[in-house]
PAMARDREN-375893 format. One line per 3 residues: their letters; for each residue x, y, z of N, C-alpha, C. Coordinates in steps of 0.02 Angstrom, whole numbers, plus 50000, padded with zeros to 5 digits. Each point is the difference from the previous one (the first is absolute). Example, Ala and Ser with C-alpha at 12.3 -4.5 7.8 and 13.67 -1.06 7.14 Angstrom:
as = 50660/49716/50390/49955/50059/50000/50045/50060/50000 ~ 49982/50053/49964/50042/50059/50003/49961/50055/50037
This chain:
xxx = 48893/51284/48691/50070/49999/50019/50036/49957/49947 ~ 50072/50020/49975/50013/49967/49946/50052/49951/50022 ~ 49996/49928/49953/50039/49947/50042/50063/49992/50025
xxx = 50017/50041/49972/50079/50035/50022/50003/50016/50070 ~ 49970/50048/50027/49976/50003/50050/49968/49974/50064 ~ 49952/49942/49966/49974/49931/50049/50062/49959/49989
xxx = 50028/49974/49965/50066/49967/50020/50041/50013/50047 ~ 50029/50053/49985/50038/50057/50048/49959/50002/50075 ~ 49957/50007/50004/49962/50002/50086/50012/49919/50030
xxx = 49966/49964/49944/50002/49937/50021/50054/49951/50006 ~ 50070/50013/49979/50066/49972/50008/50030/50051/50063 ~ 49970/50044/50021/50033/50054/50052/49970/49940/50078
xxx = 49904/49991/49959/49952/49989/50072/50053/49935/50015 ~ 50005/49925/49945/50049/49952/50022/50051/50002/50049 ~ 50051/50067/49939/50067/49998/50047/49992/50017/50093
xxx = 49955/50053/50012/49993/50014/50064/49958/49929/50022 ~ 49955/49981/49979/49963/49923/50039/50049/49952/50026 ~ 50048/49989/49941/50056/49942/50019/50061/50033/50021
xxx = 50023/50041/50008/50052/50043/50023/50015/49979/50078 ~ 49957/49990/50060/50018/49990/50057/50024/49926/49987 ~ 49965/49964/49971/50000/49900/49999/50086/50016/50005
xxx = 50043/50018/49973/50070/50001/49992/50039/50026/50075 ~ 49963/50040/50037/50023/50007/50065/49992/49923/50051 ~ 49955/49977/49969/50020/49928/50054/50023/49947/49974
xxx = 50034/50020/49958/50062/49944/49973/50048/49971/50071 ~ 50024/49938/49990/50018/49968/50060/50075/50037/50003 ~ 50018/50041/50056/50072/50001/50029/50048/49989/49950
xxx = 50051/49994/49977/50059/49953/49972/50054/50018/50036 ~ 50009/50049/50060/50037/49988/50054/50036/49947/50018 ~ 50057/49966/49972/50030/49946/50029/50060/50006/50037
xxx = 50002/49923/50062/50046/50030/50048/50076/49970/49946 ~ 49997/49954/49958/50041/49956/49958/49964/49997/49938 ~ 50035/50021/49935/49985/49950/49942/50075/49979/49981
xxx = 49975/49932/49972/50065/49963/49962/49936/49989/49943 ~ 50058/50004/49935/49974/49961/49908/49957/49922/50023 ~ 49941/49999/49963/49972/49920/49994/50044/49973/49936
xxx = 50041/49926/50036/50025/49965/49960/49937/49948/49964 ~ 49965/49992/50014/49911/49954/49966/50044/49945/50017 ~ 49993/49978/50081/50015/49951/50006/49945/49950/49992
xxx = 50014/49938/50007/49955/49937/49973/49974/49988/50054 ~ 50036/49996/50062/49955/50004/50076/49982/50058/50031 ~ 50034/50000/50077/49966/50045/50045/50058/50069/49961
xxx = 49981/50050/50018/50050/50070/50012/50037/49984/50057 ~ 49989/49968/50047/50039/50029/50044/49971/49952/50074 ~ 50031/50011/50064/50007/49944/50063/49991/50064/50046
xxx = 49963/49946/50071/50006/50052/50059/50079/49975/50019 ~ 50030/50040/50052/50090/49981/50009/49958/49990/50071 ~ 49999/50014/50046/49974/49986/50064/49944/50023/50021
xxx = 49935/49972/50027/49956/50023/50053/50001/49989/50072 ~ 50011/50032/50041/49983/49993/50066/49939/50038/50029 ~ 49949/49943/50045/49959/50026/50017/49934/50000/50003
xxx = 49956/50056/50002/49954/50012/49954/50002/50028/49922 ~ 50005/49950/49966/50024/50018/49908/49934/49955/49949 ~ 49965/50026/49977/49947/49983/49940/50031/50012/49940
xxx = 50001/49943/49952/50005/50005/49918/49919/50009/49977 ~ 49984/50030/49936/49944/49982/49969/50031/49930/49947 ~ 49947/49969/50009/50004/49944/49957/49922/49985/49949
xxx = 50008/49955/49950/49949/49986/49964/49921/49981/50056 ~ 50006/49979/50051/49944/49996/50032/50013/50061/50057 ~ 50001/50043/49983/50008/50051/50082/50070/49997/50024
xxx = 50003/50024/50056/50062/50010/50038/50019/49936/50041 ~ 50062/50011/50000/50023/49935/50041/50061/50016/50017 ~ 49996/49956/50065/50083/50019/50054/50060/50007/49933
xxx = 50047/50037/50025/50047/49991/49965/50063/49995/50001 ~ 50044/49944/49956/50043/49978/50016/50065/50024/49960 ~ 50066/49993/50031/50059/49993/49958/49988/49971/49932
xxx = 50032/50039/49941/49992/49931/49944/49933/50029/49957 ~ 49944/50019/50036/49923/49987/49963/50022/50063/49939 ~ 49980/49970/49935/49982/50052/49932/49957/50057/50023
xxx = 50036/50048/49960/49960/50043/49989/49992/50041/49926 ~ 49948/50020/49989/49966/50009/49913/49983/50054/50022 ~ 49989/50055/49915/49962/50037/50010/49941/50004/50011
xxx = 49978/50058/50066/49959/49986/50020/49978/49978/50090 ~ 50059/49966/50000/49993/49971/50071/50028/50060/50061 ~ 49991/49994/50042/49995/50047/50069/50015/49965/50067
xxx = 50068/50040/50008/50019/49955/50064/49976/50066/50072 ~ 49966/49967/50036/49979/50030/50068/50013/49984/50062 ~ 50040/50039/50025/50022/49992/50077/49981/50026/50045
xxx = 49990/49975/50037/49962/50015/50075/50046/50038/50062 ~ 49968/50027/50052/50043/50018/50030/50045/49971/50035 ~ 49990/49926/50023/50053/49962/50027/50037/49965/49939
xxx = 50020/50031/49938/50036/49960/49947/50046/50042/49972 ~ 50047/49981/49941/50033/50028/49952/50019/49955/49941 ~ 50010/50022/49952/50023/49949/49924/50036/50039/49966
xxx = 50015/49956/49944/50059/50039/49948/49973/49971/49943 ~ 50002/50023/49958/49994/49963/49914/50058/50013/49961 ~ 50007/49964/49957/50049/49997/49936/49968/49973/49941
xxx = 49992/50068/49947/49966/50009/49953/50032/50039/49945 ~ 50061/49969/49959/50049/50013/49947/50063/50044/50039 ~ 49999/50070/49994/50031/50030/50027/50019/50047/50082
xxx = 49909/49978/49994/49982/50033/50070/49984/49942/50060 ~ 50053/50018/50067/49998/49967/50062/49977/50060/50049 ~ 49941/49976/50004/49969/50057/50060/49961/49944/50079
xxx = 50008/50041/50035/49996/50000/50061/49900/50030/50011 ~ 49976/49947/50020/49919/50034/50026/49996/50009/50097 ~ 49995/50061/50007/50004/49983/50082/49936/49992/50012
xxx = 50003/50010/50063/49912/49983/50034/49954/50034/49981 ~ 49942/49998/50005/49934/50035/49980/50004/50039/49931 ~ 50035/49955/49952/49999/50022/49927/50000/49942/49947
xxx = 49977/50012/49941/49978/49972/49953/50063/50000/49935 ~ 50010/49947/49966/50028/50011/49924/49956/49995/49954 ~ 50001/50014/49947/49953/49987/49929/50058/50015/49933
xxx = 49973/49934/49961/50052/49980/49978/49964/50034/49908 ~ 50005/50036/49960/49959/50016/49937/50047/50007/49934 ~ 49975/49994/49946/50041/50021/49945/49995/50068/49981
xxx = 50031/50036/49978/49997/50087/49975/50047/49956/49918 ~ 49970/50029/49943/50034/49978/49944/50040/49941/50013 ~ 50057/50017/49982/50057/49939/50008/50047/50003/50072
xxx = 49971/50011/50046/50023/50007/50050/49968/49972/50063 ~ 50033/49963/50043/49947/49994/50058/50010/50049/50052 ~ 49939/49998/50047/49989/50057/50036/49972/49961/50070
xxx = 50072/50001/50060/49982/49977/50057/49973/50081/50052 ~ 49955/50001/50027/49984/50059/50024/49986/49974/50078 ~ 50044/50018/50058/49981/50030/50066/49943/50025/50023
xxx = 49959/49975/50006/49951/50046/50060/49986/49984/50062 ~ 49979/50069/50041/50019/50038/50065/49949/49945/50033 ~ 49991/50012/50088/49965/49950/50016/49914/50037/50003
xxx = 49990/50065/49991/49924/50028/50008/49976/49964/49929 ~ 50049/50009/49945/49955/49984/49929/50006/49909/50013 ~ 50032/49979/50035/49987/49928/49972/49945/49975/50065
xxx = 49991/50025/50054/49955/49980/50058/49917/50028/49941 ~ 49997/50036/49960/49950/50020/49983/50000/49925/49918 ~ 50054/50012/49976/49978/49950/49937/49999/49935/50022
xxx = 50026/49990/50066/50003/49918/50001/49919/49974/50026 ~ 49971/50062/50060/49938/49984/50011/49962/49996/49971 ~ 49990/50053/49942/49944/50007/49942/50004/49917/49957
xxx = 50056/49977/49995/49999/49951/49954/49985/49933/50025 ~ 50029/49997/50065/49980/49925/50050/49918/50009/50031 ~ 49983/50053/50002/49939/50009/49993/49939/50003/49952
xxx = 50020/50024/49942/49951/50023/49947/49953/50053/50003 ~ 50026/50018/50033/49946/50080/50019/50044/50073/49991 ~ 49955/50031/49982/50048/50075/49991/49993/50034/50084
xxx = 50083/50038/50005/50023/49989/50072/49946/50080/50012 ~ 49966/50009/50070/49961/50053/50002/50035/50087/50006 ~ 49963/50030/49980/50030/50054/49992/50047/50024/49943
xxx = 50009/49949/49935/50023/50038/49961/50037/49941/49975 ~ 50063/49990/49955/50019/49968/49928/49956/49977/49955 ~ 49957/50054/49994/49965/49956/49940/50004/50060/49933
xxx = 50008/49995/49961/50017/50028/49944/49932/50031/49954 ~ 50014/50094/49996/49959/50022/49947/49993/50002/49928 ~ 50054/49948/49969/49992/49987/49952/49946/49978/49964
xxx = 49947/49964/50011/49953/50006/49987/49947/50043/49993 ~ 49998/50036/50054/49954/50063/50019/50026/50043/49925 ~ 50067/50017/49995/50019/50057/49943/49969/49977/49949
xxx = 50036/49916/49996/49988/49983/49905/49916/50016/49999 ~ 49956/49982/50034/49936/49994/49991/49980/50081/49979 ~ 50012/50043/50037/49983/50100/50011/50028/50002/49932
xxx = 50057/49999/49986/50028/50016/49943/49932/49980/49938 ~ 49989/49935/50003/49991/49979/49941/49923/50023/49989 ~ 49976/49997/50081/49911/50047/50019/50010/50069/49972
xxx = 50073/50039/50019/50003/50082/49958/50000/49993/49928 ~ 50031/49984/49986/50035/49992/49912/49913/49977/49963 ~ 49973/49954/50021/49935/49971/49983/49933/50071/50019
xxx = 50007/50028/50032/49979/50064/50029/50003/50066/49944 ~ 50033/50009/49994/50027/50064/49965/49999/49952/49913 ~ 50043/49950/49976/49957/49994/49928/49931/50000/49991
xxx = 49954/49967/50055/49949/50022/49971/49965/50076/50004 ~ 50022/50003/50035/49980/50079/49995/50024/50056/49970 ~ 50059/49998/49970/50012/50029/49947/50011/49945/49914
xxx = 49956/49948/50001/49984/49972/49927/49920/50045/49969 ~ 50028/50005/49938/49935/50035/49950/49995/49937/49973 ~ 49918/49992/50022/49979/49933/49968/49978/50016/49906
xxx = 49957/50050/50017/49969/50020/49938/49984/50060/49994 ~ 50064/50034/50009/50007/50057/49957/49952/50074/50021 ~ 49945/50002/50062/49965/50029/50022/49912/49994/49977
xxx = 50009/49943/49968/49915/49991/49976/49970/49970/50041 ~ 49953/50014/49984/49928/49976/50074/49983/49941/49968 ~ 49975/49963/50039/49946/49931/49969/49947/50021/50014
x = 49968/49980/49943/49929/49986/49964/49961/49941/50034
């Protein structure tokens, strides 16, 4: 087979191996972006919690208050007896009960994102727990990259000419 050809198979076997990894790119669904000014402190303040309301903080979660920073990164979680608000450059949003904020960068932009109360009853347990929640979020990204790279490894060797069709002596 001429190398023109094994190249050609073998940049095809890649593209299909790593081709799904790009379907589980994270969301960029946001409920708010405002421009990052690169501020020197926090991005941004909770405006009120009432309730049941969790910040993530450098050691875990903790009650949360009027006032407390928030960075990228951090995740405000409300419970069903709670509600909060953040103020984070341009965006003043409202978290009602049994939903989550997450606070991320996308390029030069920040990205405050809303979520519902089924996805955050599932991410808040998995994480205050450390266990993957049963029945499912756990990700085949692994499973692909591995098949992919078991096919592609599969098929070069079996179509490489080591030596040309001669027998050993």
């Amino acid at each position: 087979m001429s190398l023109v050809v094994k190249s050609a198979l073998a940049g095809f076997i890649a593209l299909i191996s790593f081709g799904p990894v790009s379907s589980f790119a994270q969301d960029a669904s946001c409920t708010c972006t405002t421009p990052y000014q690169a501020a020197a402190n926090s991005i941004g303040s909770i405006g009120h919690a009432n309730g049941d309301v969790m910040v993530s903080q450098a050691a875990g979660y903790g009650p949360a208050k009027a006032g407390n920073a928030l960075d990228f990164g951090s995740r405000v979680v409300v419970g069903a007896r709670g509600s909060a608000s953040v103020n984070v450059g341009g965006c003043n949003l409202d978290v009602p009960a049994n939903s989550s904020l997450d606070i991320s960068r996308i390029e030069n932009n920040i990205c405050l994102k809303v979520v519902g109360s089924e996805q955050t009853a599932a991410a808040v347990s998995s994480e205050h727990t450390g266990q993957i929640a049963p029945g499912g979020n756990r990700s085949n990204t692994p499973l692909f990259i591995f098949g992919g790279m078991a096919a592609a490894a599969g098929i070069l060797a079996a179509t490489q000419d080591d030596d040309g069709g001669a027998v050993s002596r």
